[in-house]
Structures are given as structure tokens and as C-alpha cells.
N, C-alpha and C positions, 0 to 999 in steps of 0.2 A: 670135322675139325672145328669148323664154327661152333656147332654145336657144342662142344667141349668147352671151348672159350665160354662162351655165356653161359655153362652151368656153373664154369669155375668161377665167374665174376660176379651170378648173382649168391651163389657162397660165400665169398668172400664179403659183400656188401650185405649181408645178411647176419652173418657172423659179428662184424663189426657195431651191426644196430643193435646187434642183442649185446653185447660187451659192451654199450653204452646207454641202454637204455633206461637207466636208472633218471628218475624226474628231478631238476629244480624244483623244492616247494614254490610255489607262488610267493608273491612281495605281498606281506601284511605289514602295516606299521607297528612296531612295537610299543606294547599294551604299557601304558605309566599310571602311575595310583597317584593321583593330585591329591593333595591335602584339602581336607574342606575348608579350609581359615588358616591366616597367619597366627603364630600364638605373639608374636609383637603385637596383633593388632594393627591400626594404623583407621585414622580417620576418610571417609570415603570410599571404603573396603569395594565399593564397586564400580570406580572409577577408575579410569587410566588418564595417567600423563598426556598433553598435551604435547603433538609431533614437535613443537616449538616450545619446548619446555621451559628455556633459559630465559624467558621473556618474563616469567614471573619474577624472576631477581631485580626485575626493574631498572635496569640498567640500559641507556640506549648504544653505551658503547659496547656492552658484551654484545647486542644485538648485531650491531656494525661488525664486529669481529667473527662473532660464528656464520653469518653473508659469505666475510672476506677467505675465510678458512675454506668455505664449503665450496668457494668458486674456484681458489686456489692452490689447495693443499696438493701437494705431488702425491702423494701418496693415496690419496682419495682419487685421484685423477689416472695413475694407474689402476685400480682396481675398474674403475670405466672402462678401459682399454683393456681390461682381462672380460671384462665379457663380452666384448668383440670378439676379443679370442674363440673364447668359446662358442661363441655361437657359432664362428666361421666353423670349428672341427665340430659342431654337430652338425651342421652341413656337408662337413668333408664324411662325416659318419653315416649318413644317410643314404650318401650318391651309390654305392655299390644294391641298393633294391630297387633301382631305377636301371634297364637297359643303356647300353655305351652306343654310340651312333659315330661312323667316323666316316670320311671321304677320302678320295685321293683320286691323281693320274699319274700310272708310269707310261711313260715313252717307250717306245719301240726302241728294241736293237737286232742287231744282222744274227737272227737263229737260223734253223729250218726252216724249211719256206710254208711249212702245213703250221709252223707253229702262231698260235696269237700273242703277241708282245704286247700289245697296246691293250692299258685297261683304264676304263674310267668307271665309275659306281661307288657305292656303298656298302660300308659290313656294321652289323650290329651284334651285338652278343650280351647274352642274358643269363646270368645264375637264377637258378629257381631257390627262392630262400626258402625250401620248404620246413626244412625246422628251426628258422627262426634266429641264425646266427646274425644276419647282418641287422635284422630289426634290435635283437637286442642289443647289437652296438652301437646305435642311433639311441636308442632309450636312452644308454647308458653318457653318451654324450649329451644329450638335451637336458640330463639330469644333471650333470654337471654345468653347462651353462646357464641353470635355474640355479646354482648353488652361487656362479661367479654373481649371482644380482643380489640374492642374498647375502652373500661375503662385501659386496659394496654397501649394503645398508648397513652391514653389525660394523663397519670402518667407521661408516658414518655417526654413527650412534660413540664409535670409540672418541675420535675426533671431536665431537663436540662439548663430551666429559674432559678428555684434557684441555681444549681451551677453557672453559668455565675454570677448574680446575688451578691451570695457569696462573690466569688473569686474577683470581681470589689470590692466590698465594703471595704476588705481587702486591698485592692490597694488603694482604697481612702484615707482608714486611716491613710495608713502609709506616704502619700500625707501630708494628715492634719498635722500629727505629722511633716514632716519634716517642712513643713512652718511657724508652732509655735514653732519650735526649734531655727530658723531664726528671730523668732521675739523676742525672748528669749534671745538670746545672744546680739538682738539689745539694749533690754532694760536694760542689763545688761551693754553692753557699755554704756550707757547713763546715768547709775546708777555710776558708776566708775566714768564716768564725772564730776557727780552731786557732789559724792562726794571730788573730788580734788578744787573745787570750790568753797564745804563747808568751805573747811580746809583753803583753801585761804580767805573765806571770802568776796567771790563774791556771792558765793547760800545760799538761805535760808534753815531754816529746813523744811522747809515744803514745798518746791520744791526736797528736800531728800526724808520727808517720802513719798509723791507721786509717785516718782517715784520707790521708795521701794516696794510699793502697786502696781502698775503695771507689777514689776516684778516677785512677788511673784503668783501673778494672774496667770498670763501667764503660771509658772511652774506648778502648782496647775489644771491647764488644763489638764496637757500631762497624768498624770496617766487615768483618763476614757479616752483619745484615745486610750493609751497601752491596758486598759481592754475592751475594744468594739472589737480591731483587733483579741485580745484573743478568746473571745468567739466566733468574726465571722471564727475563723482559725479552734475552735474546731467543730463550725456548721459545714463549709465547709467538716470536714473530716467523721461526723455522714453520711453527705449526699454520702459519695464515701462506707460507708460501714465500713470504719474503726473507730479503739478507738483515740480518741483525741493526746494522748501520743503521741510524738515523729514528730506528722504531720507538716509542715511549707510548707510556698510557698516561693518559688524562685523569681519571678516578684516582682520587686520593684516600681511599678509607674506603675499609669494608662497613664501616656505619652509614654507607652512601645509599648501601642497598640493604635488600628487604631478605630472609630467607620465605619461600612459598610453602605454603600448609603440605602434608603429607597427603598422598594420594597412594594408594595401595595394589588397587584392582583385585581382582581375585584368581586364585592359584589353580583353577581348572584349566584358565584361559590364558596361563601364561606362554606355554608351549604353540600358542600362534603369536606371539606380543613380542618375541624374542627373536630377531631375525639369524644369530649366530644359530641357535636348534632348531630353524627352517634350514638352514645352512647341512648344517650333519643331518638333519632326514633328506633331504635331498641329495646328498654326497651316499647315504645309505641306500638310496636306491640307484644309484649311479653304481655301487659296487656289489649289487645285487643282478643288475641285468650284466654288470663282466661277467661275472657268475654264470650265468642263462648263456652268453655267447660261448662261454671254455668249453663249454659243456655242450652246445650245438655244432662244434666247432669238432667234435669227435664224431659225427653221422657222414653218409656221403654226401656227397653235392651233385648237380647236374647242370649243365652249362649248354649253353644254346648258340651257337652262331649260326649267321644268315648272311650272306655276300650277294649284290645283285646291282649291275652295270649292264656295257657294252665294250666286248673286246673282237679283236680284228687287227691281222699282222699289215694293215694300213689303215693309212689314218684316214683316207678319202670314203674307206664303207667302214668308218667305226661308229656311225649313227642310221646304219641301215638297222630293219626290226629283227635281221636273222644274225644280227653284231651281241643280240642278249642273250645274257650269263644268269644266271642264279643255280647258289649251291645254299644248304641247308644242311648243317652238321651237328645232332648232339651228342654228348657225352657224358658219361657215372664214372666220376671219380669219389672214390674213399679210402682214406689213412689206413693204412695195412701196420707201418710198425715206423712207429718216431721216436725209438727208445724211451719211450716216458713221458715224452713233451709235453703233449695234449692231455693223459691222463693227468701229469703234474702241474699243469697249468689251472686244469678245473680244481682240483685241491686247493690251490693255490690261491683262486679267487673266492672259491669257499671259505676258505678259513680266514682271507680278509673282510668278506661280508662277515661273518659271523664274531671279528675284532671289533666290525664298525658299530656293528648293537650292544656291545659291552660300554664301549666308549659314548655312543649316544644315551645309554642307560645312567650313566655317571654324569654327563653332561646334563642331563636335565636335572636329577638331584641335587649337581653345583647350582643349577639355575635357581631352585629354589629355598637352596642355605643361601644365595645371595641377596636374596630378595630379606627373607629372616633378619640376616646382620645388619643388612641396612635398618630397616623399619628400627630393630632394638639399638642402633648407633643412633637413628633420630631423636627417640624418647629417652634414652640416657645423657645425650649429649646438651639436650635441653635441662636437665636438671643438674648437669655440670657445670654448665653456664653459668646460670642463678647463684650457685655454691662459691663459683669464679669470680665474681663480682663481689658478692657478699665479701668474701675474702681479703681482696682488695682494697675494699672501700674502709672494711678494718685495719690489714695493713697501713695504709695513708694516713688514719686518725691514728693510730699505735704512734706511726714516727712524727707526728707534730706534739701529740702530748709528751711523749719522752723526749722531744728537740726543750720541748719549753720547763722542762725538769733539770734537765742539764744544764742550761743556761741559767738556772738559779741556785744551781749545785744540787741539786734533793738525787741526785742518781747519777751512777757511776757510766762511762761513754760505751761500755760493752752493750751497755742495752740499747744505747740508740745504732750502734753499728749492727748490732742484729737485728734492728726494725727496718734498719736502711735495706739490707739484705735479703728481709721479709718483702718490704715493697717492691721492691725490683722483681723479684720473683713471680711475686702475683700479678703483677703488671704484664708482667713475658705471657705468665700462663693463661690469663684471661683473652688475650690477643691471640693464641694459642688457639683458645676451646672456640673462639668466634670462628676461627677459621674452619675447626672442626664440625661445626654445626654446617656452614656452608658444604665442606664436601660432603659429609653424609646424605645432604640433600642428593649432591650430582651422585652416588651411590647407588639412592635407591633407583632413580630415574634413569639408571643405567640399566640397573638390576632388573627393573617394570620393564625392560626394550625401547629405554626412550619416547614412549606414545608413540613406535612404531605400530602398523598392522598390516596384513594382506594387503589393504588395497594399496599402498602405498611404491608398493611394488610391479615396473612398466616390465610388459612382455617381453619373455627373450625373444630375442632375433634367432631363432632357431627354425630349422627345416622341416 
């Protein structure tokens, strides 16, 4: 009869290894074709950013601020505490390839008299990981909390784009505001003009209410700059960690600061520079070893317990040496029929590992069309500038020659209400393109990973 049994069970386990024997390929990282050079170009093509990037804008208060942010930020400060997490469940992920050890004493109660109640001792028990199920759920955990250190550096690198970011736009505003303050008070001389010439009898009314209309315009402006610097003041100080209340920035003008030369690095080496695509190759092999376990996880298993104490129906001889116990039990257990579970499970991780390399394949391609837009937003946006100003600076002389034609009659007041309308405009847009020159900077430095690198990055607390 025995023998029956154990033909039947090494059948049974036999059967099962061959209905599951089909391999996990091996984790190879996925092959990426870098470009030899940017076609923007970019001056320094074989440097990186500076970890401390925002320091070139010259600013001591951005410096104070991205401090305040990095010490503060909630958001930054969870992704810390996610990789605690994680380290704890690659820990939790581990423990089952390590033998259990447990103690105890039960007390005696009134059985038969030959029987022994009283036990004190030890039992241990041990899965033999012979193919690999629980290692590859440790892998898969340790790969994960490699990924939460990573996910706290690409936060970081995010975090310090929107404050620079912020803080610029802020500077903008109040840019903006002062230039339509200027154009403001121009139209309001020009309105006082309009009217003493009423009164004399040189202007029309309708050279009044126009210009009335322009001015009224103009002021009707300034309240959404005041509420945009608002809200960007109180975003600004959500982002350092604090309440809105009471926060103000100092820097009045983005002409306070510098923009920094372009720094490019080069495109073989951005897939280390990039902490978010260390982020998904490491999440990629986190759902490469689930993979390895779904699939180890259809073979048998063997288990081993071991119990050894001293037991004795009193408790007066339960430290005598003929009071010891020891038993020794192992066992082959394997999945006979789970309706599908185990088969649909390794599918299941299959086919998310093999989403997560279409996705990491995209993800590095966006990495380096972003690097692209930046570089060509820097060299565009500098020759926009020049063009912005040039602009301007025409604008302003256009509406003084034509202010001093009118005022002698040689031209009629349509032409200086569309110069006034000219310079307002290029006034906005020049304050506009500065701003834009700035974030394109914070763009590519995004784009480069910040002057992040490997070493940057402190060991998981993993098992």
C-alpha cells in the first residue's frame, strides 16, 4: 500500500514538473540605440549639470528656497518614508528563505496517566527553495525598494524645477505689472493731454473717449497680474512646505538674475543621468523576477519541520535526560489542480513584464525628445529675446515720434492709439520671452536629470 502511495505521488510530482517546465528567460536589460549628438547641439556637449544647478541663476534667495523646499516639502518627505516601506516588505520578502524557530510551554492537564502533557522545547521548519520561488520574491522586492530611492530622486529633481519655475514666474509678474504701470501712467498723460485740448477746443470727443478706453484698459489689466503673482506666491510657499499666510519673496525682477550657459552632456549617458529611467529599469526587474516566482510557484515544494524539548506527565522529572523529545518530519507538497490560478498568474506576470519593456522603451525615447526640445527652446528662445527687445525699443520710439506729431497736428490720433497698443504689447511680450528664456534653462536641467548620477544615490535598507 505504501508503496502505491509513493508511486502515486512521485507521479503526480513528476507530471506537474513537466507541465511546468518551460524556463523564465533570464533578466537582460533592454538594448536602446542612443543617438550619437544632439541635432540642437548645445555648448559643453560633454558636460553635465551641476547636482546644484539653480545656483548659477545667482540668486541667493532661490538658493535659501530650494534648502527650504528640500527640507520641507511633504511630498518629498513621503517619498522618504516610501522607501522605508519598501525596504521593510523587501525584508518581509526575504524572511520565508531563512528557517522559522519558535518556543513554547504547555502545562499539564488531568489525561491518562502514561500520557506526557507537559512540553517545553523548540520547533523549526524550513521550505527548501529549490526552484527559486521565494528568492525571486526578494529580488523582486529589493528591486522595488531600489526603485522607491529612485522615485525620491526623479521627485526631487521635479521639486526643484517647480520651485525655480515658481519663483521666476513670480519675478515675471511683477515685470509685467511694472511695465503696464508705465504704460499706464503714459496713457493717462496722454488722456490729461487729450483733455486740455478738449477744453481748448483743438480735440475731439472721440479722440477723448478713446483714449479714455485705452486707459481704462490698461488699468483693468493690472488686477489678474496682482492675482496670478498671488496665487504663484502662495504655490511657491505650498511647495517649501509652508501655509500661504504671511510668505512674500524679496527679488523684484527677473533682471536681478543671470540665465546659465547651456550644458548638454551627451546622449549615450543619459539613461544613467536620469533618475526616473533608473526608476522603470529597476521597477522592470521587479516585474521580471514576479515573473520568475508565478512560474516557480507551479513546481513542488518540500518542507521540513524539526520539534525538540522535554516532555513528562510532571513537572518534577520534565528536566530529567529521559524527559527528551525530538521529532523530524518532512514533506512534498505540489499543486495538483487550482483551476487555472497558478497557470493564470505566470501569464499574468508575463505579460506585465513584457508591458513594462514597451513602456521603458517609450520612456527613454521621451527622455531624449526632451532633452532635443529643450536644447532647441534654448537657442530659439535667445534669438527671440534679441527680436523682443528690438521690438520694443521700436515700439517706444514709434509712440513718442507720433505723440510729438500730434501734438503739432501733422497726424491723425488712430496712429498714436495704435502705437500706444503696439507698445503695450511688446512690453507684455518681451517680459514674456525673459521668462521664457529662464524656464527653458529649468527644462533642459530637468531634461539632463538634474546633474543627478549613481553615486548620488544612498543604499537601500534592504535585506
Amino acid at each position: 500500500m505504501k508503496t502505491t502511495v509513493m508511486r502515486t505521488a512521485c507521479a503526480l510530482s513528476l507530471a506537474i514538473v513537466v507541465s511546468a517546465c518551460t524556463t523564465v528567460p533570464s533578466y537582460q536589460p533592454p538594448a536602446v540605440q542612443a543617438p550619437v549628438g544632439w541635432d540642437a547641439g548645445g555648448a559643453n556637449a560633454g558636460m553635465w549639470p551641476d547636482p546644484e544647478w539653480w545656483k548659477g541663476f545667482g540668486s541667493d534667495e532661490l538658493n535659501a528656497l530650494m534648502a527650504e523646499a528640500s527640507a520641507n516639502n511633504h511630498d518629498l518627505q513621503a517619498a522618504i518614508i516610501r522607501i522605508d516601506e519598501a525596504s521593510a516588505r523587501a525584508r518581509i520578502a526575504g524572511a520565508p528563505r531563512w528557517p522559522t524557530l519558535g518556543g513554547g510551554f504547555e502545562p499539564g492537564r488531568e489525561q491518562k496517566a502514561t500520557s506526557k502533557d507537559i512540553f517545553a522545547g523548540l520547533q523549526a521548519s524550513y521550505e527548501v527553495d529549490l526552484f527559486g520561488k521565494y528568492s525571486a520574491a526578494a529580488a523582486a522586492a529589493k528591486a522595488r525598494a531600489e526603485a522607491s530611492v529612485y522615485d525620491r530622486q526623479a521627485m526631487a529633481i521635479t521639486l526643484e524645477g517647480d520651485v525655480a519655475a515658481t519663483f521666476f514666474q513670480i519675478l515675471s509678474l511683477r515685470d509685467r505689472q511694472r511695465a503696464l504701470q508705465d504704460s499706464i501712467a503714459t496713457a493717462q498723460r496722454m488722456l490729461e493731454i487729450i483733455r486740455t485740448r478738449d477744453h481748448a477746443g483743438s480735440a475731439s470727443d472721440v479722440e477723448l473717449a478713446q483714449q479714455s478706453s485705452i486707459a481704462a484698459r490698461q488699468q483693468a489689466a493690472l488686477p489678474d497680474l496682482q492675482l496670478a503673482e498671488h496665487q504663484a506666491t502662495a504655490a511657491l510657499a505650498v511647495l517649501l512646505g509652508r501655509n500661504p499666510e504671511g510668505f512674500s519673496v524679496t527679488t523684484r525682477s527677473l533682471q536681478q538674475l543671470r540665465v546659465p550657459p547651456v550644458v548638454a552632456g551627451l546622449p549615450s549617458e543619459l539613461l544613467l543621468r536620469r533618475p526616473d529611467l533608473r526608476r522603470s529599469e529597476a521597477g522592470l526587474r521587479a516585474t521580471h523576477a514576479d515573473w520568475e516566482a508565478s512560474h516557480a510557484a507551479r513546481f513542488p515544494s518540500i518542507a521540513l519541520t524539526a520539534a525538540g524539548g522535554l516532555a513528562s506527565n510532571a513537572l518534577g522529572a520534565l528536566f530529567n535526560p529521559s524527559s527528551a523529545v525530538l521529532s523530524v518530519v518532512g514533506s512534498l507538497t505540489a499543486p495538483i489542480f487550482s483551476g487555472g490560478r497558478l497557470s493564470g498568474q505566470e501569464k499574468l506576470d508575463s505579460a506585465r513584464y513584457r508591458e513594462q519593456v514597451q513602456l521603458y522603451d517609450g520612456a527613454v525615447i521621451a527622455a531624449f525628445r526632451d532633452v532635443e526640445n529643450a536644447l532647441y527652446a534654448n537657442t530659439l528662445n535667445q534669438r527671440a529675446i534679441v527680436l523682443d527687445r528690438e521690438a520694443h525699443v521700436q515700439a517706444r520710439r514709434a509712440l513718442s515720434l507720433l505723440d510729438v506729431r500730434y501734438n503739432t497736428g501733422a497726424i491723425d490720433f488712430l496712429a498714436v492709439l495704435d502705437a500706444q497698443r503696439n507698445a503695450v504689447e511688446t512690453a507684455d511680450a518681451l517680459t514674456q520671452a525673459e521668462l521664457a528664456r529662464f524656464v527653458a534653462a529649468i527644462n533642459l536641467y530637468k531634461a539632463l536629470g538634474g546633474g543627478w548620477s549613481e553615486a548620488d544615490v544612498r543604499p537601500a535598507k534592504t535585506a
